[in-house]
C-alpha positions, -999 to 999 in steps of 0.1 A, spaced: -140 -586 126 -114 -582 153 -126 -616 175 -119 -631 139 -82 -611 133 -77 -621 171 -81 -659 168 -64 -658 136 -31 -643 156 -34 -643 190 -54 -675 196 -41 -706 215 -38 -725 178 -20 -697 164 9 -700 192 18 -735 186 25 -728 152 47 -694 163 62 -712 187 69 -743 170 85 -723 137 101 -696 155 117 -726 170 128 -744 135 142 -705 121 165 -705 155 179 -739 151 184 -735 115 201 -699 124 224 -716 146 235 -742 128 241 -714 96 262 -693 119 283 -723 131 292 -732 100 301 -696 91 324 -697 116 344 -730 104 341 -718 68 364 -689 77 381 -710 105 395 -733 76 398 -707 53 369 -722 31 356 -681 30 370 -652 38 335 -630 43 341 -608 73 368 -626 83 373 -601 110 341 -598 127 339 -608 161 310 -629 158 321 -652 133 360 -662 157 345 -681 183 319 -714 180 298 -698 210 286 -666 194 268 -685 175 243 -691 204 236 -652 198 218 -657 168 196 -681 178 184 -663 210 174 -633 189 151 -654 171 136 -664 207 133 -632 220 110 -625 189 90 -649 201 88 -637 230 79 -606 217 49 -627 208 39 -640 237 40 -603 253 13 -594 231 -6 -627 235 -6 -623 274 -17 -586 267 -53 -594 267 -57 -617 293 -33 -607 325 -20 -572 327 7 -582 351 22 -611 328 23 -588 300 49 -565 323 63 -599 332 72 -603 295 89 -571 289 114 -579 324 119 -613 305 127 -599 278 157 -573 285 169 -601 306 173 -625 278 189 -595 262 214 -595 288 216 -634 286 224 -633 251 247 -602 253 266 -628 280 267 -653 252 285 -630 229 310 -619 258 317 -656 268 337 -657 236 359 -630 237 367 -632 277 403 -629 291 412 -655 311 440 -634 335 444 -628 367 440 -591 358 405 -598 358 389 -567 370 414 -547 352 403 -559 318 368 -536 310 349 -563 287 360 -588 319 350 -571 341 311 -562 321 308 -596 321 309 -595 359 283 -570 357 258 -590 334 265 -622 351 257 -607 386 223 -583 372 210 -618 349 206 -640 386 194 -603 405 167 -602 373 159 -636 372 149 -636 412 130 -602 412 109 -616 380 102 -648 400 84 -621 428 70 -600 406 46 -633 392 45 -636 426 29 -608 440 12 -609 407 -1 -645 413 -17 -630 449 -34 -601 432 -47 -631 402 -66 -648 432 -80 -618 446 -103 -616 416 -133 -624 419 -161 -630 385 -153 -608 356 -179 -582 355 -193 -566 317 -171 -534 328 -135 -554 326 -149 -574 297 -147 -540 279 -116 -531 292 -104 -567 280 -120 -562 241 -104 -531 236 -66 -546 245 -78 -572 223 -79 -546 197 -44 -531 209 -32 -565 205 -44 -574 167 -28 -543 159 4 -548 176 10 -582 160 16 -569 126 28 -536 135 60 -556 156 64 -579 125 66 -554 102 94 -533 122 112 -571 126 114 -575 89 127 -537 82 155 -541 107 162 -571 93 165 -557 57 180 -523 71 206 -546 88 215 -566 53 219 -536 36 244 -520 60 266 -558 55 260 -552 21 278 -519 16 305 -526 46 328 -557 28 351 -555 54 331 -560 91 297 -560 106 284 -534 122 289 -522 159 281 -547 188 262 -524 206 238 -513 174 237 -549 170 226 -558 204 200 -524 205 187 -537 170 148 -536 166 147 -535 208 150 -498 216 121 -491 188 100 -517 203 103 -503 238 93 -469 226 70 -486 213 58 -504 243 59 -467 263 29 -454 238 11 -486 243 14 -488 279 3 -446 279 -27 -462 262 -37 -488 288 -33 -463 313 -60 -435 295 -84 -466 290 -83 -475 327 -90 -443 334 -128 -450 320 -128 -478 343 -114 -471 377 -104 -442 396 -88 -460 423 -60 -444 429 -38 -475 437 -44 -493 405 -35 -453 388 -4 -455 402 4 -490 395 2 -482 358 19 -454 359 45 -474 378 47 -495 353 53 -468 321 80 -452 341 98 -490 344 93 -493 306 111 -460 303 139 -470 322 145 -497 303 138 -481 271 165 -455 284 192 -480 289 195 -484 254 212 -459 252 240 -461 274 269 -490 280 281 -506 305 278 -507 341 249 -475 334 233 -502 313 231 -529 334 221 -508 366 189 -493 349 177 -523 338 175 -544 371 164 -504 390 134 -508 366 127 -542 375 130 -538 408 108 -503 407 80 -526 390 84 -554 416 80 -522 446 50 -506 429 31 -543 426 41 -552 463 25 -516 474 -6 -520 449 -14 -557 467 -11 -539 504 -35 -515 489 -60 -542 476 -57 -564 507 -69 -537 529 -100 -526 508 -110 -563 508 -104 -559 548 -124 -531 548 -151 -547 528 -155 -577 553 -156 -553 582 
């Protein structure tokens, strides 16, 4: 029943199509919110009028990169059974397309003066810009060092092949459990518009929308994984790699609930906690293996 429920969601068959209609919603999105934005532009509507999403042509790339990090949601769970290490590659990608597309919606309301540093939402910018190329360069080592641990493996004995069933089974029961919480923010979100005529909600409860549930979410599963191994190993590197790891979900799951420079800073300290504790965990492999051949 589950290998069936797995194929069915989680199979290579099953992520074309994801991919391929996630794809079709966020082109279809972005074309929707562009025209928005001209509607009221020529005075054609007059439907939140006000809301800084719908005054400038590029915050309309916003909505479409929500759609993707959905996917990439997706793939998170997808890469949950088969590589521990690309799964916690997937949640760095993912608060860093947050911050991408949080740089997408401050491209459109910057201040071009030569106060720049003066001006707060400038000067944010600064921030984001600077942490997204910091993220983007600390991912890139973390697959990596995770790349050098892949090829220290050898034949997958029936022990990890247990291990690997029962994320199989975290995984089938992630995939509706994430959809589900997709489409009640979604509806929750609606309804808000719905009884506010005049402006959309908040930025910031925009831009934590769905994200700071998931990542709670994440914590428990990850709490989980850890327990499991526990039945598996008692190795005490690979315990505190996984623990590692939780605590770096925290962090990020912690920056949702501050702004600003406090934000950006926890984000790229738990990246680059995950990226320490994976550099440690390979010293620690490579001189058991040495200690093997000896």
């Amino acid at each position: 029943m589950t290998q069936t429920l797995y194929n069915f969601l989680l199979s290579e068959k099953s992520r074309k199509k994801i991919e391929k209609a996630i794809l079709l919603i966020a082109l279809f999105s972005f074309l929707i919110h562009l025209g928005l934005i001209y509607l009221i532009k020529f005075n054609v509507i007059d439907f939140l009028a006000g809301s800084e999403f719908l005054t400038n042509p590029i915050s309309a790339i916003y909505t479409p990169f929500s759609f993707i990090l959905i996917y990439e949601v997706y793939l998170l769970i997808y890469y949950l059974p088969k590589s521990f290490t690309t799964y916690i590659t997937k949640q760095y990608e993912i608060i860093t397309l947050i911050i991408i597309r949080r740089l997408f919606k401050d491209l459109s309301s910057l201040e071009l003066t030569s106060n720049w540093f003066d001006i707060k939402g400038d000067l944010l910018f600064t921030y984001d810009l600077l942490a997204s190329l910091l993220l983007f360069y600390l991912i890139f080592e973390f697959q990596r060092q995770g790349k050098r641990k892949m090829l220290q493996k050898t034949m997958i004995n029936p022990v990890v092949k247990r291990f690997i069933e029962q994320k199989k089974i975290i995984a089938v029961i992630l995939v509706p459990l994430f959809f589900a919480m997709a489409v009640y923010t979604l509806v929750d979100w609606l309804l808000q518009i719905s009884y506010t005529s005049s402006e959309l909600p908040s930025f910031t409860s925009i831009n934590n929308l769905f994200f700071d549930q998931f990542f709670t979410v994440l914590i428990l599963v990850d709490v989980v994984l850890l327990l499991l191994s526990f039945f598996y190993t008692d190795q005490f590197h690979k315990i505190i790699r996984n623990s590692g790891f939780i605590i770096s979900t925290i962090l990020i799951r912690i920056s949702f609930g501050v702004v600003g420079l406090i934000n950006t800073a926890l984000i790229v300290v738990a990246v680059l906690f995950g990226l320490t504790i994976i550099i440690i965990h390979n010293k620690y492999e490579r001189n058991l293996t040495t200690e093997k051949t000896e």
